[in-house]
C-alpha positions as a LaTeX table, in Angstrom:
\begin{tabular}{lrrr}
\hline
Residue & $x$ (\AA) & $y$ (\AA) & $z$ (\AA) \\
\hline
Unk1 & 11.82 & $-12.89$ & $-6.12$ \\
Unk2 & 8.10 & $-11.68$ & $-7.09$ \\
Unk3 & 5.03 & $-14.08$ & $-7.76$ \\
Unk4 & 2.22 & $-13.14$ & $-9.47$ \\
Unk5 & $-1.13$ & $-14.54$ & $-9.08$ \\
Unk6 & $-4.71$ & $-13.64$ & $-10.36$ \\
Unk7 & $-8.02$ & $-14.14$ & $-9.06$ \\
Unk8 & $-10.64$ & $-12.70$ & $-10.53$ \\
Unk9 & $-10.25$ & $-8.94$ & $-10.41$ \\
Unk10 & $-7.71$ & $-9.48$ & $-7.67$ \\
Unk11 & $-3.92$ & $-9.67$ & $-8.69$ \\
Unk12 & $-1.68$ & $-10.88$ & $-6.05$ \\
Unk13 & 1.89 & $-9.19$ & $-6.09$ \\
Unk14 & 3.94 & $-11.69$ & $-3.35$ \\
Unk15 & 7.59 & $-10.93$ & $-2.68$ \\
Unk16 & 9.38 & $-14.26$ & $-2.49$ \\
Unk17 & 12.42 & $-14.08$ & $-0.19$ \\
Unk18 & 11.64 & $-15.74$ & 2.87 \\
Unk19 & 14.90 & $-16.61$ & 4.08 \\
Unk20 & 15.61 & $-13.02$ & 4.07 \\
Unk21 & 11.95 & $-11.23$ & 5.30 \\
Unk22 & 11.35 & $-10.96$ & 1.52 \\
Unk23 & 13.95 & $-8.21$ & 1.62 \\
Unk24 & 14.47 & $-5.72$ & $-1.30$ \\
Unk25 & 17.36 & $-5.69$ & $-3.53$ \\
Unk26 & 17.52 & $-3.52$ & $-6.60$ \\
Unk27 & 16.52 & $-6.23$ & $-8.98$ \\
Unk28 & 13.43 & $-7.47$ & $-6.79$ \\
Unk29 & 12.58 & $-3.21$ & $-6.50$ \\
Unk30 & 12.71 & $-3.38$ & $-10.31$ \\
Unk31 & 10.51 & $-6.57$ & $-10.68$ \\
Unk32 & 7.89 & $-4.98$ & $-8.16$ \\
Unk33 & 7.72 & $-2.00$ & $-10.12$ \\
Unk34 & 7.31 & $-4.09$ & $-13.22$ \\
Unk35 & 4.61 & $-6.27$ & $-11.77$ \\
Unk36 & 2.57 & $-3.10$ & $-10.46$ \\
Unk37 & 2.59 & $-1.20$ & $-13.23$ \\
Unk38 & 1.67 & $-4.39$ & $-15.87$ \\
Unk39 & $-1.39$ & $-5.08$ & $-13.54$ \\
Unk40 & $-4.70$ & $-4.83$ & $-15.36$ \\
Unk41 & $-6.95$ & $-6.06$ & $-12.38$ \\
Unk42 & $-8.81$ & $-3.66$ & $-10.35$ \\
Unk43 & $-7.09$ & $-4.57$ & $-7.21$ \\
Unk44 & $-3.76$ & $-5.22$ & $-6.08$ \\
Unk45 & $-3.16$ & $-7.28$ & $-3.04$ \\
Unk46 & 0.55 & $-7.38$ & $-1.50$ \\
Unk47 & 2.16 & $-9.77$ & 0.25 \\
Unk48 & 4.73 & $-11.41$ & 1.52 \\
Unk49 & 6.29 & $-14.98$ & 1.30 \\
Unk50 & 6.93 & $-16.94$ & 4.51 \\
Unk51 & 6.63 & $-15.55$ & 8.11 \\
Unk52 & 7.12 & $-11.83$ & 7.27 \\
Unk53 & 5.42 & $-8.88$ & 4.73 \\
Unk54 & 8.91 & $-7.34$ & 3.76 \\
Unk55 & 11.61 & $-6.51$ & 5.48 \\
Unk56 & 12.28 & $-3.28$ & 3.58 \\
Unk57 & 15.89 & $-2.89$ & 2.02 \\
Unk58 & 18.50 & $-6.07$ & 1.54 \\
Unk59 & 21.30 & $-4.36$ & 4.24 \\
Unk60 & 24.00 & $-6.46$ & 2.70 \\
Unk61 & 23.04 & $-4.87$ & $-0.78$ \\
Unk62 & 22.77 & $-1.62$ & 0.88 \\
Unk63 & 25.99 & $-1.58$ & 2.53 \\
Unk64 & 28.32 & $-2.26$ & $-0.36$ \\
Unk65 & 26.69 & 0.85 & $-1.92$ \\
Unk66 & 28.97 & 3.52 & $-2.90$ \\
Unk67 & 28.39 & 7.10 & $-4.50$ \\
Unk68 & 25.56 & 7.17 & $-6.64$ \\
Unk69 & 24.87 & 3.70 & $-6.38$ \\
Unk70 & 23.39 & 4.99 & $-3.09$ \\
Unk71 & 21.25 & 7.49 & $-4.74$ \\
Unk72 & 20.02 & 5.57 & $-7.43$ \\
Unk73 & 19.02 & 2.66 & $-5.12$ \\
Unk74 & 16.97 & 4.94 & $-3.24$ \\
Unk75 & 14.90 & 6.15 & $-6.24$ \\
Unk76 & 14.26 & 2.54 & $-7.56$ \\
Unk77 & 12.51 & 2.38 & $-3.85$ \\
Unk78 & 10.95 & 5.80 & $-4.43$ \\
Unk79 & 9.68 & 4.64 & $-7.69$ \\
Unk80 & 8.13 & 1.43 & $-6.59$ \\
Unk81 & 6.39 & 3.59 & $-3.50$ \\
Unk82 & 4.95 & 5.80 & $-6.53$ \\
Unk83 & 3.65 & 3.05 & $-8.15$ \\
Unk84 & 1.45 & 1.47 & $-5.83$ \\
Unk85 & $-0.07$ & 4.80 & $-4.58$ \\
Unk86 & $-0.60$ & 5.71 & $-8.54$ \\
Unk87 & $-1.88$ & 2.97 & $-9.74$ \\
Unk88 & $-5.13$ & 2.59 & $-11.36$ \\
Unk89 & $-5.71$ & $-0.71$ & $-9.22$ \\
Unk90 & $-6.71$ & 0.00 & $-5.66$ \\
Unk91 & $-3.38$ & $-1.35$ & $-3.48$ \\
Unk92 & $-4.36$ & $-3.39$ & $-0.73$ \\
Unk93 & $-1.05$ & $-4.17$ & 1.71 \\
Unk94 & $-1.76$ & $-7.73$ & 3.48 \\
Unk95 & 0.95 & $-7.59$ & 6.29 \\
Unk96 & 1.71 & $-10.59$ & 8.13 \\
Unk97 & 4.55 & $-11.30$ & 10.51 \\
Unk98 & 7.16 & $-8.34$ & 10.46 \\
Unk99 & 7.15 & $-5.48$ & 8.14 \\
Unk100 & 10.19 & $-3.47$ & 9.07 \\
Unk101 & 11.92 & $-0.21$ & 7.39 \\
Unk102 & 11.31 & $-0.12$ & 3.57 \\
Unk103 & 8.37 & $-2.59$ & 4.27 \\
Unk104 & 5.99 & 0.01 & 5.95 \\
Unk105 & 6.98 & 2.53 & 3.55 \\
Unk106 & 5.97 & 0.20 & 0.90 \\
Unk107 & 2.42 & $-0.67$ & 3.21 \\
Unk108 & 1.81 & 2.76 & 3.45 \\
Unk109 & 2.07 & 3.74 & $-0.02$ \\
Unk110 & $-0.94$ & 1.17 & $-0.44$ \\
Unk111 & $-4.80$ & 2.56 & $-0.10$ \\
Unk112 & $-5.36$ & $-0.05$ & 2.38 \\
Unk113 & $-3.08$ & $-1.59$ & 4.93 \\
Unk114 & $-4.67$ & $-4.47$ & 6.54 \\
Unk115 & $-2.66$ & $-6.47$ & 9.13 \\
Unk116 & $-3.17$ & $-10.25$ & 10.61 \\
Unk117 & $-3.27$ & $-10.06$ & 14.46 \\
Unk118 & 0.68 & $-11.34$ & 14.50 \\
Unk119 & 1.72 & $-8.51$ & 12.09 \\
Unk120 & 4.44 & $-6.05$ & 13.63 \\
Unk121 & 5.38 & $-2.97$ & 12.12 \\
Unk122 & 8.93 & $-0.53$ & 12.92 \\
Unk123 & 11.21 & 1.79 & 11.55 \\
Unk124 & 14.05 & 0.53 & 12.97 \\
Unk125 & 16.70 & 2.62 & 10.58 \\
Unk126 & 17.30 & 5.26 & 13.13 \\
Unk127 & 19.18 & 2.52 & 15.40 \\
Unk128 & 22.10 & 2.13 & 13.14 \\
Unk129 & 22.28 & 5.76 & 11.74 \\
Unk130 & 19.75 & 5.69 & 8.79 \\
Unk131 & 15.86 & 6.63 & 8.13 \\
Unk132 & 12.96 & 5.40 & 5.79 \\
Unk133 & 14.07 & 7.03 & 1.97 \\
Unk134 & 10.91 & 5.47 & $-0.39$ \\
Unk135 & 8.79 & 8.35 & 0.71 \\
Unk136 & 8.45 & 7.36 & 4.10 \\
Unk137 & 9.21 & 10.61 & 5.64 \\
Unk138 & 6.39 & 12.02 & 3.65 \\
Unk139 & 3.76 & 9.10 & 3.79 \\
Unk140 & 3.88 & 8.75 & 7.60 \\
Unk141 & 2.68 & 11.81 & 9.03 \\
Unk142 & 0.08 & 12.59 & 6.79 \\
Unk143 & $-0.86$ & 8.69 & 7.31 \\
Unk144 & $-0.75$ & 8.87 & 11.02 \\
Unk145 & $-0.08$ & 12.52 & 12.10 \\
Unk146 & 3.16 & 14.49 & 13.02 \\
Unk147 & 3.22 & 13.35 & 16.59 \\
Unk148 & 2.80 & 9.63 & 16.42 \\
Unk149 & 5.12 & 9.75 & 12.98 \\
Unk150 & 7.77 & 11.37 & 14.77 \\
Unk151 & 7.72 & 9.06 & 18.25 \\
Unk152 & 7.36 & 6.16 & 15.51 \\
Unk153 & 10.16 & 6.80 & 12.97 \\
Unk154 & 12.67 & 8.82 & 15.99 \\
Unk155 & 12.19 & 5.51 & 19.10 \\
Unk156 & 12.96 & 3.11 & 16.48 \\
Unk157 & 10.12 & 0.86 & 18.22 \\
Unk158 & 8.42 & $-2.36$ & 17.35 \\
Unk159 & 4.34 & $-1.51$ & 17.42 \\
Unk160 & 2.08 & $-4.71$ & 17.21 \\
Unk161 & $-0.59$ & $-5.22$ & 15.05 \\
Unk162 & $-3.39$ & $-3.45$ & 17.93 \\
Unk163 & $-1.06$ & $-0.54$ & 18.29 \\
Unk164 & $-0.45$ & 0.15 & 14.68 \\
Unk165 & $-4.66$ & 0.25 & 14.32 \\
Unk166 & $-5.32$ & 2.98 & 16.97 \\
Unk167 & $-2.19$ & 4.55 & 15.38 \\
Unk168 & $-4.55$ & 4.84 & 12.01 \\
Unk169 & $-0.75$ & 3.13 & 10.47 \\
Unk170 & $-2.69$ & 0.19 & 9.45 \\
Unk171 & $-6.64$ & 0.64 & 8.42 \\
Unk172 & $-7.88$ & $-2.79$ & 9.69 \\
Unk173 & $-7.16$ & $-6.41$ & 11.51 \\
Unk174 & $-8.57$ & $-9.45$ & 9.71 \\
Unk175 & $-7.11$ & $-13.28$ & 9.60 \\
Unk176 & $-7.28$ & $-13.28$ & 6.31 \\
Unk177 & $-5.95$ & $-9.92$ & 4.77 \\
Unk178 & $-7.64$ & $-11.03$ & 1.57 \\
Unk179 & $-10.52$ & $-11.25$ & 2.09 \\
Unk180 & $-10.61$ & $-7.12$ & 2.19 \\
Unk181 & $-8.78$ & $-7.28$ & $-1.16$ \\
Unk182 & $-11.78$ & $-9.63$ & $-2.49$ \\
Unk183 & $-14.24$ & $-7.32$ & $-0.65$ \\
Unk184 & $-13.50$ & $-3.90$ & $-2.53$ \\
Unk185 & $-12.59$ & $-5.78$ & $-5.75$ \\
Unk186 & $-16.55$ & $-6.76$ & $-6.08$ \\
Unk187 & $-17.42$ & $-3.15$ & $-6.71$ \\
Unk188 & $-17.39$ & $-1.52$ & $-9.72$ \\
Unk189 & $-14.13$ & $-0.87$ & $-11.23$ \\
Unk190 & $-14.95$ & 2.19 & $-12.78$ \\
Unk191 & $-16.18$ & 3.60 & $-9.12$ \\
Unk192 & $-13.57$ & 2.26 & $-7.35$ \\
Unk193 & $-11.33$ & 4.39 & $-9.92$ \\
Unk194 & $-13.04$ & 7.04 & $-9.66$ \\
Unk195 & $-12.49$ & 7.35 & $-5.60$ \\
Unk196 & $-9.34$ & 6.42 & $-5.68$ \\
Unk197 & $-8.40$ & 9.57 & $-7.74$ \\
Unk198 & $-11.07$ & 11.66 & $-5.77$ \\
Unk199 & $-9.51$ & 11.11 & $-2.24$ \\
Unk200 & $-5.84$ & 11.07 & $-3.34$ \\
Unk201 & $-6.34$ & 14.44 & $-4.91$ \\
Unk202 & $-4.25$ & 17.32 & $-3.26$ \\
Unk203 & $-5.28$ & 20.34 & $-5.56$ \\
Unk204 & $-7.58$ & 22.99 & $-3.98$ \\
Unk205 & $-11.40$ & 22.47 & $-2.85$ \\
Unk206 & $-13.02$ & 24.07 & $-5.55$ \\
Unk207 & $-10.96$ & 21.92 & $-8.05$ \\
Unk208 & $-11.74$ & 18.70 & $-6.43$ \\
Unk209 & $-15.48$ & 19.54 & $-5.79$ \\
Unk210 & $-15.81$ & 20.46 & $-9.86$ \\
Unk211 & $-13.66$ & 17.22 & $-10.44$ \\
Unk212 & $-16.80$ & 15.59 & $-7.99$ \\
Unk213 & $-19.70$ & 16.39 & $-10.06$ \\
Unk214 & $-18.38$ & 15.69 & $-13.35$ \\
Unk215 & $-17.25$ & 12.06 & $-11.76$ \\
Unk216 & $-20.25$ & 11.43 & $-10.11$ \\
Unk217 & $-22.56$ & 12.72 & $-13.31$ \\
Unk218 & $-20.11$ & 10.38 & $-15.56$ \\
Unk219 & $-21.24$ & 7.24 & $-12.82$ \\
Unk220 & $-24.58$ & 7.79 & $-12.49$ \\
Unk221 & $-24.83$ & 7.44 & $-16.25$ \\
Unk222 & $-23.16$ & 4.31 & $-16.79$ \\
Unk223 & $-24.98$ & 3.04 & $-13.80$ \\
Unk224 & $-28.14$ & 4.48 & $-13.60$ \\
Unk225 & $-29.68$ & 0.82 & $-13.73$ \\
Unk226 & $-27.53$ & $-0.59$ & $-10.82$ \\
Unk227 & $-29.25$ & 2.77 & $-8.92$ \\
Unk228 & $-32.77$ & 1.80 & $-9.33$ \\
Unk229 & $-32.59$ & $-1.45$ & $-8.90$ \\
Unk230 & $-31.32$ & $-0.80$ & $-5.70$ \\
Unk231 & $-34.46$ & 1.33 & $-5.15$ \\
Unk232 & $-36.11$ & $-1.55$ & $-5.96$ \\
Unk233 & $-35.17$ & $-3.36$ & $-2.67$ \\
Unk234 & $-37.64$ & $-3.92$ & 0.05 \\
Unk235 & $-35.29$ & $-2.07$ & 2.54 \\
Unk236 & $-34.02$ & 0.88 & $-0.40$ \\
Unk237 & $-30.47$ & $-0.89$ & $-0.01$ \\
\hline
\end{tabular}
């Protein structure tokens, strides 16, 4: 149900279901997790199998949930969510074809959500009684703001690929959602660490900012050649 794939400092997570939208069942939620966390490359780059990203939860597993089966199915989703936003690896989401429910929640717990011009995007839980419970509820509105989460997650609507860019719900549109993956894995892993912890931090200002100097300080030492070679270059870089 997962694939895993490496590339120089890009490791390819692909969720292999096609005949079901690479839908999630507990045991593919717990071989995600698995594969996230046991990634040592400095990027991650998710996919999907097949003419879709992920179509979020498996319904038929879902629906012969009972009790705290339902709970605990839930968290494994939470879980996975928490992974790719805390991983040391910067998450890249390349969504292609339909990313419904569980799938966007999963996309938007990534740093970067890049979509192919045929991607579509939806929450479509609210038409048969249910929501987005991997964090989505959280992750959309400080993603794409409180007014376009709401009219998102409470129409149940299909957005397409244009849509879901002015939304700010996906970052860019490229063919080849890869190729971004490739792009930020060139740079430094250590910097690319260091940002990724930088932006993602919540804590107060003056926190962060001290947190800033002593992680910029720390870079500049261990690539104070990279630096002046740069200034080096005809044009300064």
């Amino acid at each position: 149900m997962i694939e895993t794939a490496t590339d120089g400092r890009v490791r390819t997570i692909r969720l292999e279901r096609p005949e079901a939208r690479n839908a999630l069942t507990s045991d593919g939620l717990d071989a995600l997790e698995r594969a996230v966390r046991e990634t040592e490359e400095s990027v991650i780059y998710l996919r999907g199998a097949g003419r879709a990203f992920c179509a979020g939860a498996d319904l038929a597993a879902v629906a012969s949930l009972e009790g705290e089966a339902v709970a605990a199915f839930v968290r494994r989703g939470q879980r996975v969510a928490r992974a790719l936003e805390s991983a040391p690896a910067i998450t890249v989401a390349g969504i292609d074809g339909a990313a419904r429910g569980g799938g966007v929640e999963l996309a938007l717990a990534c740093d970067v959500r890049v979509a192919t011009p045929e991607a579509t995007l939806g929450e479509p839980g609210v038409t048969f009684g249910l929501f987005g419970a991997w964090g989505g509820t959280a992750r959309l509105p400080q993603v794409v703001g409180l007014g376009d989460a709401l009219e998102f997650a409470l129409s149940g609507r299909v957005v397409d690929a244009e849509t879901a860019l002015r939304m700010g719900l996906v970052s860019r549109i490229d063919a080849d959602p890869r190729t971004v993956a490739a792009e930020i894995a060139a740079h430094p892993a250590d910097a690319l660490g260091v940002l990724k912890e930088r932006l993602r931090d919540e804590r107060d200002r003056e926190t962060q900012e001290r947190l800033e100097v002593d992680a910029f300080a720390s870079l500049l030492e261990r690539h104070r050649e990279d630096v002046e070679a740069v200034l080096e270059l005809p044009d300064g870089g």
